[in-house]
N, C-alpha and C positions, 0 to 999 in steps of 0.2 A: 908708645910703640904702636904703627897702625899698623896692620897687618892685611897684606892682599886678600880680597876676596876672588879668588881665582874661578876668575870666567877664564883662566889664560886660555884666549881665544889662541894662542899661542899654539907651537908644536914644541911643551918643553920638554921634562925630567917623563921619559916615558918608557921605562925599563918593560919588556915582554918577558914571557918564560923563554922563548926560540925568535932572538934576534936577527936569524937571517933569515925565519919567514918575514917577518917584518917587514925586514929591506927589501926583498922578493913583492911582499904586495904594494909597499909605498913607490915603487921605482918609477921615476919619471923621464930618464935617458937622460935631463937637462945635468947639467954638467957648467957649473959656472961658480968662480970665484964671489966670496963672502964679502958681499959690498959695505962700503964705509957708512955711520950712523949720519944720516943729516935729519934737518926739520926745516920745513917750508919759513920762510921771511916773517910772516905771520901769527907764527906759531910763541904766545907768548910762554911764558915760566910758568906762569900760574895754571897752564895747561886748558886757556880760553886763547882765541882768537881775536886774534885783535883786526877786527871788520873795516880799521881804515887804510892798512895796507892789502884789503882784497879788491877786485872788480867791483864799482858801482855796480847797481843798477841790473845785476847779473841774479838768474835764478840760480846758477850754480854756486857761486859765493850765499846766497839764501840757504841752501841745503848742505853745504859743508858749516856754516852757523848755526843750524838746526841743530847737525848732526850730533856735533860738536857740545851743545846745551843737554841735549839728550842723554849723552855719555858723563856730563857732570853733572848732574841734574835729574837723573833718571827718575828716583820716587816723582818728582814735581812735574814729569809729560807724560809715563808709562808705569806709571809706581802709585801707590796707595795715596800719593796726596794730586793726584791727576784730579781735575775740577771734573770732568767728564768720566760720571764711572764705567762708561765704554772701555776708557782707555788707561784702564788698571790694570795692565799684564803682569809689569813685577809685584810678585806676592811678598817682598817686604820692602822698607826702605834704604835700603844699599844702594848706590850709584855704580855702575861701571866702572868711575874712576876709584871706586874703591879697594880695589884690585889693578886695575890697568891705572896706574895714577897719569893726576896732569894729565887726562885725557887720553892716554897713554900712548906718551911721550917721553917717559924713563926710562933708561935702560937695564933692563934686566928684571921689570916689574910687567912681567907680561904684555910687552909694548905692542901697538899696531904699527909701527914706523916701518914701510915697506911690506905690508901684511896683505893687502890687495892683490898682490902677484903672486901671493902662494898658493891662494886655492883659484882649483878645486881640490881635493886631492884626500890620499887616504888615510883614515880614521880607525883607528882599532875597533874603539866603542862601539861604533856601529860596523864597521868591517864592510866599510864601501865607499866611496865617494864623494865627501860632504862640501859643500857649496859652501862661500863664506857666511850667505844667509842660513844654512844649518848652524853653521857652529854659533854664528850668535844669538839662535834658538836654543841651541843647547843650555846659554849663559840663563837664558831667560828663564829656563826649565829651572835649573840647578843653582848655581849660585842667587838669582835672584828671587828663585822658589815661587815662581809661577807658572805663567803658558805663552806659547810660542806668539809669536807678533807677525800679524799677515805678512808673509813674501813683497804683495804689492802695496803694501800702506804706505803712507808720505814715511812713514816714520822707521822705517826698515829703508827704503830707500836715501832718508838721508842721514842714517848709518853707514852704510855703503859708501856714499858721495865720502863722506869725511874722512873714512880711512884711505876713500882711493886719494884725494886731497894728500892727505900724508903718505901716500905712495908713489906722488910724481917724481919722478925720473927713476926710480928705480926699476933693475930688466927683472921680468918676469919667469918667478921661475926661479933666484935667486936669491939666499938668505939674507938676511941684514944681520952685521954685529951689534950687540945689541937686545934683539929681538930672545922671545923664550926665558926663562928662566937661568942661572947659573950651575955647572956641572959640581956637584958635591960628592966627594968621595965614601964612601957607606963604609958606618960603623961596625967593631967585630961584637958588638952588642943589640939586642933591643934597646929600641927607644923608651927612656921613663918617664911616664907620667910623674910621678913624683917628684924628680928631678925636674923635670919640666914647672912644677908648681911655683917653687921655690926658684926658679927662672924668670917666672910671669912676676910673680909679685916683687920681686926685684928691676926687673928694666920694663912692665907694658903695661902696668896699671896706673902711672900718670896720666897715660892716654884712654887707654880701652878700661880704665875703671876694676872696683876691684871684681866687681862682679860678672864682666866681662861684655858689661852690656855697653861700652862705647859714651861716646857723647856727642848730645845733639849738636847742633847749631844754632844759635839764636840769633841767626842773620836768614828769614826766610827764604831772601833772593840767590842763597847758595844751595850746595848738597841738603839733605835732611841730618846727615851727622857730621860731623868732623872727625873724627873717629869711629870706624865703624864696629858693631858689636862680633863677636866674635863666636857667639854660640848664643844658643834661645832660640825663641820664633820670630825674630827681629833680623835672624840670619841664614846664612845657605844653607843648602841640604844636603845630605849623605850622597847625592849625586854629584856634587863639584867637584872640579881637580882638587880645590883647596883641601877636602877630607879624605886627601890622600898624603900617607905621611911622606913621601920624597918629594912632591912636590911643595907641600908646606915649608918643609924645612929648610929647602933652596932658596925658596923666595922670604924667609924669616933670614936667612944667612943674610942677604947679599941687600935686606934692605932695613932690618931694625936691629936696635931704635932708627927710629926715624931721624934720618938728620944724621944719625951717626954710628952705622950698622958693625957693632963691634961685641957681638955675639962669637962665640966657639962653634966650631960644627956640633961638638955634639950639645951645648944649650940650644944649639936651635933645633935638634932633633927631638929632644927634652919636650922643649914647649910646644911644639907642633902637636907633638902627643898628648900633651896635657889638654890642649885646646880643643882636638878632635876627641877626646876621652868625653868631653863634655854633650849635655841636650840639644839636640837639633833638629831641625824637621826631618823626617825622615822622604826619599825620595821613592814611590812605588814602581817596582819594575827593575829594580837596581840589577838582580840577576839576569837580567837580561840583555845588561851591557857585558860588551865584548863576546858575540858570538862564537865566534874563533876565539876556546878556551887558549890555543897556543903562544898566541898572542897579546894576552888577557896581562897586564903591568900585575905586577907581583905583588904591588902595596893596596890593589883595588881591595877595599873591605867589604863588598860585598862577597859572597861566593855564587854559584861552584866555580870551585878549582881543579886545573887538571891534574894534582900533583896532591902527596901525601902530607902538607905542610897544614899546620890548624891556623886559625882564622884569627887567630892573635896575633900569628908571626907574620903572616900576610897585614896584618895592621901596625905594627909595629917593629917590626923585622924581629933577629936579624937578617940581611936580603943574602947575603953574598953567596950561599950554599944554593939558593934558590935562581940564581939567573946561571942561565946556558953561554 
């Protein structure tokens, strides 16, 4: 069972306490039908590029190739086995496609397909207008538990190139089906860890091992895992969407096992909890996401909270009493 490491650079499962300040701040006037999912000619399964049907000889086929290795490949140009310790940003060995898979080119696994045209646009977390180069600092911060990656580097811009690559022809401004995570309906329970356990060790320990720490790859021309770990210092931090329980559970719903995602709602709300129940780095500053408590997602486990609810229910639900 892999299980996303949610950079979802996405705009998924993001429940506020008051929904229509929300809409109020997010509002962009644009008004346009939810375009059909495509991918570029190019764009193979394995979620690589296949460089002989792009432009020779072209710098921009060079930077959407980049981009593209970057995003599968991340420990190996910006991650702890970079040959240049300049360019160690991510503090562990997760790839972006470990979360966004296939370069992320799946649906419903925190896709970029058409994700170029959404930003700039509004951000709870930070409660302003984040640039797509934010949000893929943010990845860098949290899920990949390091530090932000220059604006102007080759290697931030040919992030950018790649996703705008997989944004041609789509109008701006515009969602894509597809993109974000899957709507799940909330339990009239909290989520159990324990139940959760007894979930993990039945369908995700073939893959992520029993211990949760994943498995490498003995192919060093690939990712550093094939599986990635799921909790430890080898994975994201208390700052990712992934350590939030609605969106775990959506993206564990709609995508494992792997190959054949045939979890219940509530196992997948089970193991999300079990997984998040476990050690992880922790992220400094966490209360100081989502400024605007009103708008602050209900499952955020950091606090303060505007509301009377304890800090286990906000981690665990249950939610439904709690959203406006």
């Amino acid at each position: 069972m892999k299980v996303l490491i949610i950079l979802p650079l996405i705009v998924g499962i993001g429940f506020g306490f008051d929904k229509t300040i929300s809409k109020e701040k997010g509002a962009t006037g644009i008004d346009l039908p939810e375009q059909e999912w495509k991918l570029p000619p190019a764009m193979q399964e394995d979620g690589y590029v296949d460089e002989s049907k792009m432009p020779k000889n072209s710098k921009y086929t060079e930077m959407v190739v980049l981009g593209n290795k970057i995003l599968n490949e991340t420990a190996k140009y910006i991650g702890p086995q970079a040959k240049d310790p300049k360019m160690r940003y991510a503090g562990n060995n997760l790839s972006c496609s470990s979360c966004h898979a296939a370069g992320g080119t799946k649906k419903y696994q925190s896709a970029f397909v058409g994700i170029w045209g959404r930003f700039p646009l509004y951000r709870a977390r930070s409660d302003g207008i984040d640039t797509l180069e934010d949000r893929i600092n943010g990845c860098m911060q949290r899920s990949l538990n390091g530090k932000a990656l220059p604006v102007d580097s080759k290697e931030m811009k040919a992030i950018v190139t790649y996703m705008q690559w997989l944004s041609q022809g789509f109008l701006v401004g515009a969602k894509t089906k597809g993109q974000g995570l899957i709507k799940m309906p909330l339990l009239d329970r909290a989520a159990d860890p324990k139940k959760g356990k007894i979930v993990f060790e039945e369908k995700c320990v073939a893959c992520h091992q029993a211990d949760g720490q994943g498995l490498k790859n003995p192919d060093t021309n690939g990712a550093y895992y094939l599986f990635p770990p799921l909790w430890g210092k080898d994975s994201f931090n208390t700052g990712a969407g992934m350590h939030r329980e609605l969106k775990a559970a959506a993206y564990i719903k709609a995508n494992m096992p792997q190959g054949n995602p045939d979890l219940t709602d509530e196992q997948a709300y089970d193991v999300a909890a079990y997984i998040n129940s476990q050690p992880r780095p922790v992220k400094a500053g966490g209360e100081k996401d989502f400024p605007d408590k009103r708008v602050k997602p209900v499952d955020a486990v950091s606090g303060p909270y505007p509301d009377k609810y304890p800090q286990k229910q906000h981690q665990f639900g249950p939610y439904k009493e709690m959203l406006k």
